[in-house]
GUTIKE-993686 format. One record per residue: residue number from 0; x, y negated, z of N, C-alpha, C, CB in turn. Coordinates in steps of 0.2 Angstrom, whole numbers, plus 2048, in hexadecimal, padded with zeros to 3 digits. Glycine has a CB too. Layout:
<recs>
     n   n_east   n_north   n_up   ca_east   ca_north   ca_up   c_east   c_north   c_up   cb_east   cb_north   cb_up
   NUM        X         Y      Z         X          Y       Z        X         Y      Z         X          Y       Z
...
</recs>
This chain:
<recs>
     n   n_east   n_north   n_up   ca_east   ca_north   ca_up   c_east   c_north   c_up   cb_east   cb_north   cb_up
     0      CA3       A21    D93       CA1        A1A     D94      CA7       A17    D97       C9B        A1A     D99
     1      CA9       A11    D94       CAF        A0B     D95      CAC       A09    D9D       CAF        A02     D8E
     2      CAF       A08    DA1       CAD        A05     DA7      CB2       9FC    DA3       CB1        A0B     DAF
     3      CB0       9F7    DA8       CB1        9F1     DA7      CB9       9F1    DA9       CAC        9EC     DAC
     4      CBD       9F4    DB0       CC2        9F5     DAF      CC8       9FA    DAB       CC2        9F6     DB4
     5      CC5       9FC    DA7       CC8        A01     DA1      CC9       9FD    D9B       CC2        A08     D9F
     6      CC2       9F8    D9C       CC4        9F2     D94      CC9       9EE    D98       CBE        9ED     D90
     7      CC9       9EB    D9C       CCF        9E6     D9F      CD4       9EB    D9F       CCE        9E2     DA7
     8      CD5       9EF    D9F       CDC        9F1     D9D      CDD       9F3    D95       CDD        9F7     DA0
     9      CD9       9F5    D91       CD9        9F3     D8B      CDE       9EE    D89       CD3        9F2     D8A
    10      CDD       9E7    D8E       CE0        9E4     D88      CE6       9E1    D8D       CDA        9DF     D84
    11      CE9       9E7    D8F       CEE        9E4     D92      CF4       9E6    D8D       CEF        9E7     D9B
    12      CFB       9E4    D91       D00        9E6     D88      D00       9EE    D8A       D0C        9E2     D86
    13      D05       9F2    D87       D09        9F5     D88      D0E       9F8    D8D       D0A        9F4     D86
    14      D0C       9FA    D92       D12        9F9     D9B      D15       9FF    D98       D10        9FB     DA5
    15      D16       A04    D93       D1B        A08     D8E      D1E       A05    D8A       D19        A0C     D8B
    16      D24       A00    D8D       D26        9FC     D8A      D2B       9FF    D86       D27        9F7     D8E
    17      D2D       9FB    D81       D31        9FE     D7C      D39       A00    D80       D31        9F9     D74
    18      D3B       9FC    D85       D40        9FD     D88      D40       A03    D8B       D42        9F9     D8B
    19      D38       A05    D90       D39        A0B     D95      D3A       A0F    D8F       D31        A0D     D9B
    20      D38       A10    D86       D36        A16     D83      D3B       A19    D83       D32        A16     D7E
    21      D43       A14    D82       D49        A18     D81      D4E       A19    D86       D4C        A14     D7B
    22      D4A       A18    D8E       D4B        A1A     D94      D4F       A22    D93       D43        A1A     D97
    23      D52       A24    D98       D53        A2B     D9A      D4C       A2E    D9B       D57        A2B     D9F
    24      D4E       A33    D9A       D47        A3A     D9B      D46       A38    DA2       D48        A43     D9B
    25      D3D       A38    DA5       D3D        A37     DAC      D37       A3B    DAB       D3C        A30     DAF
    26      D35       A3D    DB2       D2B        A42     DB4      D28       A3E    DB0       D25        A42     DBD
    27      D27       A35    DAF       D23        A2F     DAA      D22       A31    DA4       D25        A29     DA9
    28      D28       A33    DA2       D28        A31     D99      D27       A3A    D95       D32        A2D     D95
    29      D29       A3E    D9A       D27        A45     D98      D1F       A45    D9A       D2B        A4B     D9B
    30      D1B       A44    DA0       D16        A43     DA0      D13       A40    D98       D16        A3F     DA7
    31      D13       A3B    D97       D11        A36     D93      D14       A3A    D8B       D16        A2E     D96
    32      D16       A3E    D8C       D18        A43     D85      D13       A48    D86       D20        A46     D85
    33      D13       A4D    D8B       D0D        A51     D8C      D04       A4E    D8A       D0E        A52     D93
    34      D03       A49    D8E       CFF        A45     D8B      CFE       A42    D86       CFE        A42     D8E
    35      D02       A40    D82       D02        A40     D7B      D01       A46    D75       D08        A3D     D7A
    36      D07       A4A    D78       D05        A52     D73      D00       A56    D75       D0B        A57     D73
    37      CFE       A57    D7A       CFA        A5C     D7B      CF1       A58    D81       D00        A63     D80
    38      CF3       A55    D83       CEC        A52     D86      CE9       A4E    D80       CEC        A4E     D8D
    39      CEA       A4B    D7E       CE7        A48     D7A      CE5       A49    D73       CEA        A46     D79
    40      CE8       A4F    D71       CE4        A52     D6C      CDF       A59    D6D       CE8        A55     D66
    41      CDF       A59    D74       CD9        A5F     D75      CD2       A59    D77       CDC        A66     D7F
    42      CD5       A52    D7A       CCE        A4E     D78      CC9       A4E    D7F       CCA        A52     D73
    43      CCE       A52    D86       CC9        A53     D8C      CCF       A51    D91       CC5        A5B     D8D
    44      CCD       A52    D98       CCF        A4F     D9F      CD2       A56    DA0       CC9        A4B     DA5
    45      CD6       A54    DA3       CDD        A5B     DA6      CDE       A59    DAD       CE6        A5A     DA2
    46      CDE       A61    DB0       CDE        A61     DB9      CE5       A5D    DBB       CDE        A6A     DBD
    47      CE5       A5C    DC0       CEC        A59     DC4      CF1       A60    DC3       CEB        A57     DCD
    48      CF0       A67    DC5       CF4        A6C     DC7      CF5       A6D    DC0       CF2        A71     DCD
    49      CF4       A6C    DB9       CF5        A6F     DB3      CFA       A6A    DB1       CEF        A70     DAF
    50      CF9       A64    DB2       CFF        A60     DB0      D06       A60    DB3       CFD        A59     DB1
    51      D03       A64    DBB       D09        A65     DBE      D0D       A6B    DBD       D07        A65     DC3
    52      D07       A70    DB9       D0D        A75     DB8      D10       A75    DB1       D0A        A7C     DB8
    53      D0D       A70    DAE       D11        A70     DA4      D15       A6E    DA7       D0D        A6B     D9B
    54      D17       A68    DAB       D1C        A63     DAD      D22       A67    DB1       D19        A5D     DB3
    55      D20       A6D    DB5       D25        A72     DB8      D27       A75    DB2       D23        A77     DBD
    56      D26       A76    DAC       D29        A7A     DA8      D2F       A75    DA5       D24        A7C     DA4
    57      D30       A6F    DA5       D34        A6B     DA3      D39       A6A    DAA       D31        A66     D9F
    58      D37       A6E    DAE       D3C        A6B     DB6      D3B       A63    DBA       D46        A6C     DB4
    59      D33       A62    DB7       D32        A5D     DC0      D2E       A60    DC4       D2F        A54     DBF
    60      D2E       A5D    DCB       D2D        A60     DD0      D25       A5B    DD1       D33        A61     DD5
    61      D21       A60    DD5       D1C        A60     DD7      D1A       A58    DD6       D1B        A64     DDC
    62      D1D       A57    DDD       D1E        A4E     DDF      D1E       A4A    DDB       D22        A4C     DE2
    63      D23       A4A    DD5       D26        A47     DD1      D20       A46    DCD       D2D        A49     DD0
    64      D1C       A4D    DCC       D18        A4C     DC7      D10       A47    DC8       D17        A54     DC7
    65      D0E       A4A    DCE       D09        A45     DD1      D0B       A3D    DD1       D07        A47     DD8
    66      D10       A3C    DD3       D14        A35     DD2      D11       A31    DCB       D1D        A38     DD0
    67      D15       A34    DC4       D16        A33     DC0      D0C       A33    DBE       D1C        A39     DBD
    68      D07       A36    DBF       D01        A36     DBF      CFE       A33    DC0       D00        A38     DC1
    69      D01       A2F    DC6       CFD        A29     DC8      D01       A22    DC7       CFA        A29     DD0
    70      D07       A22    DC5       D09        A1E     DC3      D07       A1A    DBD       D0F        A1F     DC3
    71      D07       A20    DBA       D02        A1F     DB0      CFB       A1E    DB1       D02        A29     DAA
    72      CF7       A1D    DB7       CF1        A1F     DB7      CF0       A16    DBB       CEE        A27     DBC
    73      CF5       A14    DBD       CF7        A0E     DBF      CF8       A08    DBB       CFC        A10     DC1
    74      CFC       A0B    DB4       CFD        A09     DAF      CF6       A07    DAB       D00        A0D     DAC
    75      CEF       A0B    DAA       CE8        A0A     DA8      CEA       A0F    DA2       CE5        A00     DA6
    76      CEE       A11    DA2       CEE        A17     D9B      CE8       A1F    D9F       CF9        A1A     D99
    77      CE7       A21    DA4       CE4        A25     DA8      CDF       A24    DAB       CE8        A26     DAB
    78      CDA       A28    DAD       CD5        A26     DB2      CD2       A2D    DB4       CCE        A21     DAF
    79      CD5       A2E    DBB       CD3        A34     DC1      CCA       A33    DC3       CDA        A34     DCB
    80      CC9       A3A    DC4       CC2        A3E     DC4      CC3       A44    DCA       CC0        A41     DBC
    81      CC0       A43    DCF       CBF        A47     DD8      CBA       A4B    DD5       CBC        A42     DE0
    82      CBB       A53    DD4       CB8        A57     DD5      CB8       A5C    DD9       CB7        A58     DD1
    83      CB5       A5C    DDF       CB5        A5E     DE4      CBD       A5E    DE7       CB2        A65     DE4
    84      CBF       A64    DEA       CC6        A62     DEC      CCC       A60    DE6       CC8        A68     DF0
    85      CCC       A61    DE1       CD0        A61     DD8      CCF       A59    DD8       CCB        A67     DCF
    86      CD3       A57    DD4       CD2        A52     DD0      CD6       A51    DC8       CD4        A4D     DD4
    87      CD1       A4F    DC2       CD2        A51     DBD      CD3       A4A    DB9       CCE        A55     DBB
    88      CD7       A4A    DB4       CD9        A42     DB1      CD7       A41    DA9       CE3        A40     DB1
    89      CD6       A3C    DA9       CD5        A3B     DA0      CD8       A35    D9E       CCE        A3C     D9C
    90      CD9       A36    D98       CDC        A2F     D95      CD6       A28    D93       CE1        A32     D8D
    91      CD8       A25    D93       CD4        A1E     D94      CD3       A1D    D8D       CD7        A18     D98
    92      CCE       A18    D8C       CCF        A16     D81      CD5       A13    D81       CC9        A0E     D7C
    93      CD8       A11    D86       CDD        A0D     D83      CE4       A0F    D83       CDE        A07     D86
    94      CE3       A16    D89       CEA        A1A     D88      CE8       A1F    D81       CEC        A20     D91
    95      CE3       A21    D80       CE2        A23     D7A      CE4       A21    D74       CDC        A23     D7A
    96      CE3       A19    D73       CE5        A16     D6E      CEA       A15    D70       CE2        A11     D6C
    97      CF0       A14    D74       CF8        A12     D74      CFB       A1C    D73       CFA        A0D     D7F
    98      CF6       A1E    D76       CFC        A27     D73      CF8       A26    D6B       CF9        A32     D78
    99      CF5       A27    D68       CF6        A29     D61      CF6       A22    D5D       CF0        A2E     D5D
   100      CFA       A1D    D5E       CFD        A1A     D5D      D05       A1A    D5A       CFC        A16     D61
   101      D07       A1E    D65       D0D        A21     D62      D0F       A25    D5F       D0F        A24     D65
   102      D0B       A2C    D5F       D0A        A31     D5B      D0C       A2F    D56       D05        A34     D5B
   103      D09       A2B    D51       D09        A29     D4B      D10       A29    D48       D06        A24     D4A
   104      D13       A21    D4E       D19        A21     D4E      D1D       A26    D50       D19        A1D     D51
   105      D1D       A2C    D52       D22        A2F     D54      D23       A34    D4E       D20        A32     D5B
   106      D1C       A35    D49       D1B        A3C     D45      D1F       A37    D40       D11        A40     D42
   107      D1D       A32    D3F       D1E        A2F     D36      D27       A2E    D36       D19        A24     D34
   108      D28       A2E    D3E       D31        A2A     D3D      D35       A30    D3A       D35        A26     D47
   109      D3B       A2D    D36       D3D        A30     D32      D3C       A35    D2B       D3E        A32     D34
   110      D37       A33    D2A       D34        A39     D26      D36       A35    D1F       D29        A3A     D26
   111      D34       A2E    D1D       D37        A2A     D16      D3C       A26    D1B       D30        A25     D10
   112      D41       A20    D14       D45        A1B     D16      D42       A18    D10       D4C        A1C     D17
   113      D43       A11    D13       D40        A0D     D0C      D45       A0C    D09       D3C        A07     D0D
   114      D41       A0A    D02       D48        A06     CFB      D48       A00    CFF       D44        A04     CF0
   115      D4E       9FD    CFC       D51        9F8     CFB      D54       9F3    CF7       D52        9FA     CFD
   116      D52       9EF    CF8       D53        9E9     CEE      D5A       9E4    CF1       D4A        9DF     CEB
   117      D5D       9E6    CF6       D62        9E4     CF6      D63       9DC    CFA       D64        9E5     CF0
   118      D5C       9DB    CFC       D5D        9D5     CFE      D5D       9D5    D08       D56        9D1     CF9
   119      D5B       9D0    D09       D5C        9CF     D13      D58       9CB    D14       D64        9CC     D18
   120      D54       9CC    D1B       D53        9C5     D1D      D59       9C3    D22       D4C        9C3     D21
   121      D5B       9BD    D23       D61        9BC     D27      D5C       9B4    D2C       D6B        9B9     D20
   122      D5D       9B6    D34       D59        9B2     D36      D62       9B0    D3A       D51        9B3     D38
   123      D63       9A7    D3C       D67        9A7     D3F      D64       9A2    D45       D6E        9A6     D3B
   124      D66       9A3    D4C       D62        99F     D50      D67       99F    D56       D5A        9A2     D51
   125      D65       997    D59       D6C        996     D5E      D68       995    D64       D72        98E     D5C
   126      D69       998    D6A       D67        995     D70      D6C       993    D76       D63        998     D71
   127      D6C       990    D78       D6F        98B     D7D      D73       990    D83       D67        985     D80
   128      D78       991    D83       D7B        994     D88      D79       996    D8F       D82        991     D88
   129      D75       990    D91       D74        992     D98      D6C       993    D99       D77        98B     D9D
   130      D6A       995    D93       D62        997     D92      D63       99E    D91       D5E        993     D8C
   131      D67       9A2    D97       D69        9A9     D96      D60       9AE    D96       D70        9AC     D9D
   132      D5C       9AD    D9A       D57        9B0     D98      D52       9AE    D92       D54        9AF     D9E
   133      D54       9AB    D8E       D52        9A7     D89      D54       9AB    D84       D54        9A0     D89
   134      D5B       9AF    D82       D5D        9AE     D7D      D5E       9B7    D7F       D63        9A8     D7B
   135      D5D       9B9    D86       D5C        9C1     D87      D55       9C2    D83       D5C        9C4     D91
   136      D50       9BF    D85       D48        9C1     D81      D47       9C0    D7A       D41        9BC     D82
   137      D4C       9BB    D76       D4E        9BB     D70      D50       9C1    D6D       D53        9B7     D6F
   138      D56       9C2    D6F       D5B        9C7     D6E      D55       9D0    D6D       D60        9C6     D77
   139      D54       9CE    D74       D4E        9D5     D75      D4A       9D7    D70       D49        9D5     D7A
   140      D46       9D0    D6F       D3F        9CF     D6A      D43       9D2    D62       D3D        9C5     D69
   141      D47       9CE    D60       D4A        9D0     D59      D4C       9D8    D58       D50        9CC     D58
   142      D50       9D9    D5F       D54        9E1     D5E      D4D       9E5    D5D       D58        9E5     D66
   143      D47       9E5    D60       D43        9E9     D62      D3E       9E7    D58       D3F        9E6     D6B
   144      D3E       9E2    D56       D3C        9E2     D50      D41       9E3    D49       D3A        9DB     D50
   145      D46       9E8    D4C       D49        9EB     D46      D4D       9E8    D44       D46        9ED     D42
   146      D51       9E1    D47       D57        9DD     D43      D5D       9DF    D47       D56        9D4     D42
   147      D62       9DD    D44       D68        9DF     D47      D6D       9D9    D47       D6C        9E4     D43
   148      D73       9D9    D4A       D75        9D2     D4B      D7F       9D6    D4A       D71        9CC     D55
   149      D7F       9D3    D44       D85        9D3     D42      D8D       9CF    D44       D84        9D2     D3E
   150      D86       9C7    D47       D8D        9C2     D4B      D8A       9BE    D4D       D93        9BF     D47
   151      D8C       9BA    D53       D88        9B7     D59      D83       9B2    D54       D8E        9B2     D5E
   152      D7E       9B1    D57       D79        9AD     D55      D75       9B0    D4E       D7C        9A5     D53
   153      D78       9B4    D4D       D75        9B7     D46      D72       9BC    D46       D79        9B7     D3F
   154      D6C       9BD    D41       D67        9C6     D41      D66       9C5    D3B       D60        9C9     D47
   155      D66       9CE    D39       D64        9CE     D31      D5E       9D7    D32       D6E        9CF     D2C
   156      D5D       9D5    D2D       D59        9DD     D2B      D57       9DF    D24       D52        9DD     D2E
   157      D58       9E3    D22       D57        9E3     D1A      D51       9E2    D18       D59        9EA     D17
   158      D4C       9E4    D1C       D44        9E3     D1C      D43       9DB    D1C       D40        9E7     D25
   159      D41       9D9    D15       D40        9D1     D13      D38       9D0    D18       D3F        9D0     D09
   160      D35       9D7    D18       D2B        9D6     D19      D2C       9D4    D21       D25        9E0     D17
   161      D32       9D7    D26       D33        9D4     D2C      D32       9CA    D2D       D39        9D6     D2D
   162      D30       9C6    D28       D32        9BF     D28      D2C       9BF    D2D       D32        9BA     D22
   163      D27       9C2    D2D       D20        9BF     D31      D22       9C1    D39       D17        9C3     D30
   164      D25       9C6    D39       D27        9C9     D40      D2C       9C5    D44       D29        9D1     D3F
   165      D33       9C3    D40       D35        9BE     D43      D33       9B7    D44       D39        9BE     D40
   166      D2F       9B4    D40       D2B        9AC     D41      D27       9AE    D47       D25        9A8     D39
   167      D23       9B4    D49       D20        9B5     D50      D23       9B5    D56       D1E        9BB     D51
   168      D2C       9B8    D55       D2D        9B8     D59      D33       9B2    D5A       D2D        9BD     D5A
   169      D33       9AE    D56       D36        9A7     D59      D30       9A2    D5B       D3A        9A2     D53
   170      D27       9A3    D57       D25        9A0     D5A      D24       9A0    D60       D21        99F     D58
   171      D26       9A7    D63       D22        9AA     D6D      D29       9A6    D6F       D23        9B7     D71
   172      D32       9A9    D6C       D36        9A7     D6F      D39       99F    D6F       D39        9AB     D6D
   173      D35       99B    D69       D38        996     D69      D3F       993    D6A       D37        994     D6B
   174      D43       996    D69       D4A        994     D65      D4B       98D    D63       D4B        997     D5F
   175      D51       987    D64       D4F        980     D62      D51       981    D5C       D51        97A     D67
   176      D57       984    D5A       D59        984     D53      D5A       98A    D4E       D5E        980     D52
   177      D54       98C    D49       D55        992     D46      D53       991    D42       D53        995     D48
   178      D56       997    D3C       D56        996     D35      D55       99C    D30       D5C        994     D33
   179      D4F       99E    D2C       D4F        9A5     D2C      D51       9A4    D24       D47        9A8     D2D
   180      D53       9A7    D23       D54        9AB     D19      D52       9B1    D17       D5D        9AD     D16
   181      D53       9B1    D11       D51        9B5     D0E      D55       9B6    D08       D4B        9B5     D0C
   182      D5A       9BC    D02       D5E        9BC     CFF      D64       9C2    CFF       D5F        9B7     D00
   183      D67       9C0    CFC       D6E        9C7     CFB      D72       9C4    CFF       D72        9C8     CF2
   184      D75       9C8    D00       D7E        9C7     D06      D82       9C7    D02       D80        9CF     D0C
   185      D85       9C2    D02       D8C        9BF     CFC      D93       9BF    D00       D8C        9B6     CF8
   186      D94       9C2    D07       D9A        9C1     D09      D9F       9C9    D09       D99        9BD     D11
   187      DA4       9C8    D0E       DA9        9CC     D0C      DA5       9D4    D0D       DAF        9CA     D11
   188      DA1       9D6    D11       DA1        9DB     D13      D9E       9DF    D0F       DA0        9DC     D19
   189      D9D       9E4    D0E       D97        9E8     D09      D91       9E9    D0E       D9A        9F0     D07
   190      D8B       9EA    D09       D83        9EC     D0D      D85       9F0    D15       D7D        9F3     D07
   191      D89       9F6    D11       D89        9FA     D17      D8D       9F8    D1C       D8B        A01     D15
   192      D94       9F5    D1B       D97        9F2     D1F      D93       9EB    D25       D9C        9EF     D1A
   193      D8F       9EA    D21       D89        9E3     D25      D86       9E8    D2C       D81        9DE     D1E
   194      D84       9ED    D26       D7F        9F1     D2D      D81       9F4    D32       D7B        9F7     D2C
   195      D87       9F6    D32       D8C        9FA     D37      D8E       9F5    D3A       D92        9FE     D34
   196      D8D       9EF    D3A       D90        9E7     D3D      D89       9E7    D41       D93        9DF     D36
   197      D84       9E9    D3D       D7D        9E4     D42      D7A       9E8    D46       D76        9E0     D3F
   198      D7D       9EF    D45       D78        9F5     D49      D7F       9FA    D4C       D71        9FB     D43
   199      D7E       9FC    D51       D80        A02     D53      D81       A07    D50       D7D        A03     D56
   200      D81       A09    D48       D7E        A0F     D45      D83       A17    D4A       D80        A0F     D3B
   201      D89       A14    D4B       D8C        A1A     D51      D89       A1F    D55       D90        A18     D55
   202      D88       A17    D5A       D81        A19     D5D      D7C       A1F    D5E       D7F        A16     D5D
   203      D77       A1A    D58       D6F        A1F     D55      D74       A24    D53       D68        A1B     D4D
   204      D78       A27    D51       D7E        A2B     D4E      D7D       A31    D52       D85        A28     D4F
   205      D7E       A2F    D56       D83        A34     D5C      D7C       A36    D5F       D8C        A30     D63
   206      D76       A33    D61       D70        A36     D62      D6E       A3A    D5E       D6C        A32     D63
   207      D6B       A37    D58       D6A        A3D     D53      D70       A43    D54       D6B        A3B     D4B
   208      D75       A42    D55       D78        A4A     D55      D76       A4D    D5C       D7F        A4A     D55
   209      D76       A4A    D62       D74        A4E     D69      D6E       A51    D67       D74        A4A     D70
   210      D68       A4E    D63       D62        A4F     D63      D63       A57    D60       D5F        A4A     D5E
   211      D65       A57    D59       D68        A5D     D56      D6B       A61    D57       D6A        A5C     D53
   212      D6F       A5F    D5C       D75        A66     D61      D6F       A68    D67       D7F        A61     D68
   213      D6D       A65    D69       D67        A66     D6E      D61       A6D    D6C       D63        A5E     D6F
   214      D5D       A69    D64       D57        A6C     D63      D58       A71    D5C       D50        A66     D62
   215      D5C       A71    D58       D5E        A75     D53      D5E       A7C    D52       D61        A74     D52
   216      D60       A7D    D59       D62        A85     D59      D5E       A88    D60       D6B        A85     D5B
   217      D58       A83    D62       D58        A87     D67      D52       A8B    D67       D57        A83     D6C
   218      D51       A90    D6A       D4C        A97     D67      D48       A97    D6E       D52        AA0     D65
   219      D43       A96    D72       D3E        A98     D75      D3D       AA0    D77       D39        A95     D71
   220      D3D       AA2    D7C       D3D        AA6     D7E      D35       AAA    D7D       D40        AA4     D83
   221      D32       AA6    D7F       D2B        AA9     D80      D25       AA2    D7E       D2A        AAB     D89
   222      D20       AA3    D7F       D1A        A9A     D7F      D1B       A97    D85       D10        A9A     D80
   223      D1F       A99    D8B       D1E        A93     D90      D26       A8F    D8E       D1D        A97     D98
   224      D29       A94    D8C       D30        A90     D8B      D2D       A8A    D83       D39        A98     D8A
   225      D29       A8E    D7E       D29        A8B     D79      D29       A84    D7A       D25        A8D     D74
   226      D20       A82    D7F       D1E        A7E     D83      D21       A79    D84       D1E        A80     D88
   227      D27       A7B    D8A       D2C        A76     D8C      D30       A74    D88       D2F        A77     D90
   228      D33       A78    D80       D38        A75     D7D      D32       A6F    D79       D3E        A7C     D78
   229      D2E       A72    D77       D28        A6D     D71      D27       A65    D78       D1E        A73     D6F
   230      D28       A66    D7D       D26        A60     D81      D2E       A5B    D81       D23        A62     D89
   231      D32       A5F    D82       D3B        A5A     D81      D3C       A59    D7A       D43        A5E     D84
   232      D3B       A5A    D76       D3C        A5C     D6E      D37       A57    D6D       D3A        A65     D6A
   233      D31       A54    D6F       D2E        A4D     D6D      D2F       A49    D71       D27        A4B     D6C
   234      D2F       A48    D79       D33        A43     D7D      D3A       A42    D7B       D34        A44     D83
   235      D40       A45    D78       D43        A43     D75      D44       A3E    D6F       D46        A47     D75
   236      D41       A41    D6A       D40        A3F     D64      D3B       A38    D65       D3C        A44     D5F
   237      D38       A39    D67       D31        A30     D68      D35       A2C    D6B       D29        A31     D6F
   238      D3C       A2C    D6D       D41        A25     D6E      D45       A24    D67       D48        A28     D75
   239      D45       A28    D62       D47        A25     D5D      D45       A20    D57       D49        A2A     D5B
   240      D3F       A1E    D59       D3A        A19     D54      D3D       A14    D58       D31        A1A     D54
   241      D3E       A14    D5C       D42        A0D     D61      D49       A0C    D60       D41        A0D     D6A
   242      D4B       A10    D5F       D54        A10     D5F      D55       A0F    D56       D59        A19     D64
   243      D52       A11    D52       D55        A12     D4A      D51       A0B    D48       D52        A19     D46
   244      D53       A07    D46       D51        A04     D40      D4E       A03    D3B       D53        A03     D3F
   245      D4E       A0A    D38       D4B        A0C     D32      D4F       A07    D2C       D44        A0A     D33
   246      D56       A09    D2C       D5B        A06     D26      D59       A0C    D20       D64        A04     D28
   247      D59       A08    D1A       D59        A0B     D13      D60       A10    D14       D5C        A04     D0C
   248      D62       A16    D10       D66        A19     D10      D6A       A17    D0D       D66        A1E     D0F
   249      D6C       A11    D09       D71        A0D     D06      D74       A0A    D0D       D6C        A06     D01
   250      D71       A0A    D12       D75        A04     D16      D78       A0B    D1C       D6E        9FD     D1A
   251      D77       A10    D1A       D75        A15     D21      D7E       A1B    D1E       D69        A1C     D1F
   252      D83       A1B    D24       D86        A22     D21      D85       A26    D1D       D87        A26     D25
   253      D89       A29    D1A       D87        A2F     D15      D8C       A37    D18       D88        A2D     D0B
   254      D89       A3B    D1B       D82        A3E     D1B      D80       A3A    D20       D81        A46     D1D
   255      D78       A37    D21       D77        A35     D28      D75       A3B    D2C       D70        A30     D29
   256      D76       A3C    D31       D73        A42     D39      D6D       A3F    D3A       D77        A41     D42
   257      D69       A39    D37       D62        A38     D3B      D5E       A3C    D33       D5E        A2D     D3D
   258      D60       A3F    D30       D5B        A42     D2B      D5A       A4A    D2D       D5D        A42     D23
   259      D62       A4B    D31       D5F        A52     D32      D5D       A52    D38       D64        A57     D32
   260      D5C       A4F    D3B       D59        A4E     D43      D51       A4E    D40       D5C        A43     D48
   261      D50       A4C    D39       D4A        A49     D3A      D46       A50    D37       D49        A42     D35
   262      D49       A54    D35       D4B        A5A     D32      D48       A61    D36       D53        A59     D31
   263      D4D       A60    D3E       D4A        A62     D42      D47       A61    D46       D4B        A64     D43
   264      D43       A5B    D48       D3D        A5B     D4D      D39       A5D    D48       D3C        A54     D51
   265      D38       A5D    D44       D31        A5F     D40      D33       A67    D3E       D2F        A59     D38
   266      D36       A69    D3D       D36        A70     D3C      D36       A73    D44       D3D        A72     D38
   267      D38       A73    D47       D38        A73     D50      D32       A74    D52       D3A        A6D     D54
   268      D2D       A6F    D50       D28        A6C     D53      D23       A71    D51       D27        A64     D50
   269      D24       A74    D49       D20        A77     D46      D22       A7C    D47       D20        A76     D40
   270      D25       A80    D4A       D27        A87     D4C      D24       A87    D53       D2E        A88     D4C
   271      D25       A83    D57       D24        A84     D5F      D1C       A82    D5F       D29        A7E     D66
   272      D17       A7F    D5B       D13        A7F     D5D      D0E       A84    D5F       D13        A7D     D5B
   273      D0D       A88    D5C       D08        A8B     D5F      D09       A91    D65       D04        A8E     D58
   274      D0F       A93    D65       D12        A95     D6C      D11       A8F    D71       D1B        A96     D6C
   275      D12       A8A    D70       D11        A83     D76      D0A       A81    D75       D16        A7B     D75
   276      D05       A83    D71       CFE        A84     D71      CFC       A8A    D77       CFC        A85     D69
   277      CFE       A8F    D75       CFC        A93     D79      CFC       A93    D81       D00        A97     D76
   278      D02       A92    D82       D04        A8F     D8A      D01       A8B    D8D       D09        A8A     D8A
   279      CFF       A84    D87       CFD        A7F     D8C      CF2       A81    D8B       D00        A75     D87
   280      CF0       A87    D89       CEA        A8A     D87      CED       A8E    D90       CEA        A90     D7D
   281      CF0       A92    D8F       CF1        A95     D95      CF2       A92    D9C       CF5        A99     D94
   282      CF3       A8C    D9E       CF5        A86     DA3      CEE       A83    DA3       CFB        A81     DA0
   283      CE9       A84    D9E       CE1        A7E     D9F      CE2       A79    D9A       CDF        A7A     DA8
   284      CE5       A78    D97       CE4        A73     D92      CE3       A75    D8C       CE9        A6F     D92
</recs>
């Protein structure tokens, strides 16, 4: 049963905001990975000292853990239940619906790159120097919708179907003078030269490789260790749907590191699981 406060949270945004997601590893976001991979698809409420011991397997401490428990339960993604001296938690409809949301997102990222016809939207938009909070929410809004900005005032994305997603967010941001297109890139640089100008690709670069030096080789000892590597092995990876763009491979290095990255979280994932089933079976979950 929805209690009245569980729907008023319902319809609050997201406090997993896309900036905390590409946060450093904290007790929050591994919690918030645990409960995504393993509470959530058994479908029931989990004791306080079980969360606390999956969470020791990854090295946070007790404290740190109950912390992280009621900070999320704070959030309206959680709701605690007193049974006698224990207390046991479950996810709410709405934390329900914001983890297999992620999920989705976390399983689908990488798997295809879309074609490309060669065309851009190019949106170029000016705001007023001393409207510095004005043009940080711009800034943010666009990075966070997958465009890149090659030179001051200007963002581009190969994805033409983005036009709705930018007109949203000039209507929230209101910009006094802005200009969207649609079309081919006729100047000096080449496709791939533009992209390497509006994104970071080094960057997403050199993560995909730590990802890969990190999870590629690593072998699990037993199910509790499987456990813990299958819980850093998707908290890591569930920051990359935010940090990649999702550029065509036309636009992308050749070889790219985010294929094999993409290569091995799902081969990883598929090996450790049922050792990290086991575990989290032998823990109460």
């Amino acid at each position: 049963m929805t209690t009245a406060g569980e729907s008023a949270r319902d319809a609050r945004p997201d406090p997993f905001s896309r900036r905390r997601e590409v946060a450093a590893t904290s007790a929050r976001s591994l919690l918030v990975t645990v409960l995504g991979e393993i509470v959530l698809p058994s479908g029931g409420p989990v004791w306080t000292q079980t969360v606390v011991d999956v969470l020791g397997l990854v090295g946070i401490e007790e404290k740190s853990a109950r912390q992280a428990l009621a900070r999320t339960a704070a959030d309206g993604m959680l709701t605690s239940e007193r049974v006698g001296r224990r207390v046991r938690w479950d996810l709410t409809s709405w934390g329900r619906r914001l983890l297999t949301e992620g999920a989705t997102r976390i399983y689908a990222h990488g798997r295809t790159r879309p074609t490309w016809d060669g065309r851009w939207l190019v949106l170029v938009a000016s705001v007023p120097e001393q409207q510095r909070a004005h043009r940080h929410r711009l800034r943010t809004r666009l990075a966070w919708a997958g465009l890149g900005s090659p030179a001051a005032g200007m963002w581009v994305s190969p994805d033409t179907a983005r036009i709705d997603e930018v007109r949203e967010v000039l209507a929230e941001t209101g910009p006094a003078d802005a200009h969207v297109v649609t079309g081919e890139y006729q100047g000096g640089l080449t496709a791939a030269e533009l992209a390497e100008r509006a994104w970071d690709l080094g960057d997403l670069a050199a993560r995909y490789a730590e990802f890969v030096g990190r999870f590629a080789d690593l072998v699990p000892a037993d199910d509790a260790e499987a456990l813990a590597a299958q819980v850093r092995l998707v908290d890591a990876w569930r920051r990359f749907p935010f940090l990649d763009p999702g550029l065509p491979d036309a636009l992308l290095p050749s070889p790219w590191v985010g294929h094999r990255a993409t290569e091995v979280f799902h081969g990883r994932h598929t090996a450790w699981a049922a050792g990290a089933l086991r575990a989290a079976a032998a823990l109460g979950l």
